[in-house]
N, C-alpha and C positions, 0 to 999 in steps of 0.2 A: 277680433277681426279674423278670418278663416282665411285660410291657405291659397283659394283665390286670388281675394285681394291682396297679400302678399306677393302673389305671381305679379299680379301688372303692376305694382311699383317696384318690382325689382330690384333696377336701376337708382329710386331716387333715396337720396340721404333722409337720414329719418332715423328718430327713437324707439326704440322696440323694448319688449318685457318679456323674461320666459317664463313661462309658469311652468315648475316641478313640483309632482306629487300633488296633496291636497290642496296645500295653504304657499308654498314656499315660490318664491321668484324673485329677479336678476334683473336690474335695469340694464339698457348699452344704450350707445349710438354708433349710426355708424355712417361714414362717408361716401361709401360703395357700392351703398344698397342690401335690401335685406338676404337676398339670393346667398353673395358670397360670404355674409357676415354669419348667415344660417348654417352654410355649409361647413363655414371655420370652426364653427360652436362644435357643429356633431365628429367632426374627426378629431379633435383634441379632446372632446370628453371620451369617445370610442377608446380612443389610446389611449387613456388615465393619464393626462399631460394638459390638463388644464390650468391655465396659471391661477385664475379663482380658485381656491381650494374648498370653498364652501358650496359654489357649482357642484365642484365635480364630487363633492361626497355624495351632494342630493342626487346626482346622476347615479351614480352606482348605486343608491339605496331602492329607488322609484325606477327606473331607465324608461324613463316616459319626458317630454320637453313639448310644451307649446310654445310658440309662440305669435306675438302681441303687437302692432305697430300703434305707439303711441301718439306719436305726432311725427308728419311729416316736414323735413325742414328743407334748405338751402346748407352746400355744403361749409358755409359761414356762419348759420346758425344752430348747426347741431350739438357745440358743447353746450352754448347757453340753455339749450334746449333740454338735452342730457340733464344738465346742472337742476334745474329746477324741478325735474322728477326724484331728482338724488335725495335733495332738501329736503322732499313731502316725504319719502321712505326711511331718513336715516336713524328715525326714533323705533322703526318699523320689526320685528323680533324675526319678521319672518322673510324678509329679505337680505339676500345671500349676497349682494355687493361688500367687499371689504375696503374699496376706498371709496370715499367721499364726494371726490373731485375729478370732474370728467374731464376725459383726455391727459388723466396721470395717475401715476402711481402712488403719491404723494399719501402717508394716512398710512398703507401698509407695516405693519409692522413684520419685522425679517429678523428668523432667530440667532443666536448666535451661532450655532451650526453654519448656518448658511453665508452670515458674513464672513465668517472664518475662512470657508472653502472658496468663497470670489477672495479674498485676500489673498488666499495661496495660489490663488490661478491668475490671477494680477500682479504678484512681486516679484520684482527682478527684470520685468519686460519692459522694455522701450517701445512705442508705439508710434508706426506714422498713419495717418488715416484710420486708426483702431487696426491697424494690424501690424503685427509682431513684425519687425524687420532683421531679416541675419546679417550677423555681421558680415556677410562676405558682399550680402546686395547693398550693404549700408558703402563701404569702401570703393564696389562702381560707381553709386552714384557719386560719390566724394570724387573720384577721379573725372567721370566725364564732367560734374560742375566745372570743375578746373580747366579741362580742355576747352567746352565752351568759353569760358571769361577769355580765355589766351587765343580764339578764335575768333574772337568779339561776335559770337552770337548770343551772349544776352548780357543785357543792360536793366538799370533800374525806372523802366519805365513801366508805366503800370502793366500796359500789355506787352507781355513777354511775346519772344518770338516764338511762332509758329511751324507747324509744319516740317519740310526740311531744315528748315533753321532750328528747331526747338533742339535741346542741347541733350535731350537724350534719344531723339531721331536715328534710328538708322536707316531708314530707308529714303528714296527720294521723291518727288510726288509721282514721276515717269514711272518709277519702279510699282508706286500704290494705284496708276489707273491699267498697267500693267495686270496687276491681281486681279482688277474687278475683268477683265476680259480673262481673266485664265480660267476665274471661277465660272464665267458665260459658257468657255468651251467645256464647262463638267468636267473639270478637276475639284478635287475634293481638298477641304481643308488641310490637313494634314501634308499633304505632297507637296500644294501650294508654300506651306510653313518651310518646307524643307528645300525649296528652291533658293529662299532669299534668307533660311540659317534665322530664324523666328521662330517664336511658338505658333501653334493651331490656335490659340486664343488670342493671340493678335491676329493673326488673320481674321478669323471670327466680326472682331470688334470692327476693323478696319471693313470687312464685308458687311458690319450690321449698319454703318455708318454714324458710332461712335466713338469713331477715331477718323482725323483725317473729314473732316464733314463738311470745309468746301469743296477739295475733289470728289466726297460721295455724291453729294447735289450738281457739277460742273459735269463727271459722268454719268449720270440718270436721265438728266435734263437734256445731252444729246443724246442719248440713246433713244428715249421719251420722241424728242426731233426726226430721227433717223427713222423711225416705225414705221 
């Protein structure tokens, strides 16, 4: 299939193949469409940073990449989809997949070099959400939990309190539709942070309306009104 037909399905989910060099080729799928999935291939092989290490050898021997849309799917049927081109290849000497099973890594084999080095870069850390927390931010939040329970702003119900109630709030919601009118009059992140003693990435968040997201939708919605 030609580069074309690759343009107008862009967009939709689907199985593709690349073919390197003479004989050699890579199953995938992907969920996003072949555009972005294309464009992921050639900046990690460019950079020698491929996690396929069988790709990116064929890359650097050949540096030439077709590619192939196999079957177009629905974004629910693209491992099943993946899976059964796996199956027909995995006898195949000249395809460059190293694991078996779409949508994991499962079948890799990792040397001991490499286990070694995530061990060393794993031992000794406590993680909360997969990030390292320092003891100094582990002991606020140990204290504000404390203060909330003694404030009786949270309780064992499933929905914890929100908002100005949530027990690590500092701000109040007057204070956060406040922001969203400072950032109107073009003030800049950073200043705004520095009024209310917060980082720029709270504000940030709070302006992207990932934080605080019934006052983002309560002030858009009359702003929206107000126009």
């Amino acid at each position: 299939m030609n580069n074309k037909t690759i343009k107008l399905n862009k967009q939709q989910p689907c199985v593709y193949k690349i073919f390197v060099g003479p004989s050699l080729y890579y199953i995938g799928g992907t969920t996003q469409g072949m555009a972005k999935r294309r464009a992921k291939h050639f900046i990690e092989l460019n950079a020698n940073r491929h996690k396929n290490k069988n790709l990116q050898a064929a890359y650097n021997e050949f540096k030439e990449l077709k590619f192939e849309i196999l079957e177009l799917c629905t974004k629910d049927t693209v491992i099943n989809v993946e899976q059964k081109y796996l199956d027909m290849a995995k006898d195949d000497p000249n395809c460059l997949n190293m694991c078996w099973f779409a949508g994991s890594c499962k079948g890799i084999t990792r040397s001991d070099e490499h286990k070694a080095a995530v061990s060393r870069a794993h031992k000794g850390k406590k993680y909360r959400l997969g990030i390292p927390t320092a003891p100094e931010s582990r002991v606020k939040i140990s204290n504000a939990l404390k203060k909330a329970w003694a404030e009786g702003r949270m309780n064992h119900d499933k929905n914890p309190s929100r908002g100005e109630n949530h027990y690590l709030s500092k701000l109040t919601e007057e204070q956060v539709i406040e922001i969203y009118k400072m950032r109107k009059k073009g003030m800049l992140h950073k200043d705004i942070a520095n009024v209310y003693n917060i980082t720029r990435e709270n504000v940030t968040t709070i302006l992207n309306g990932r934080a605080w997201k019934e006052q983002y939708k309560k002030f858009h919605k009359t702003e929206d009104n107000n126009a």
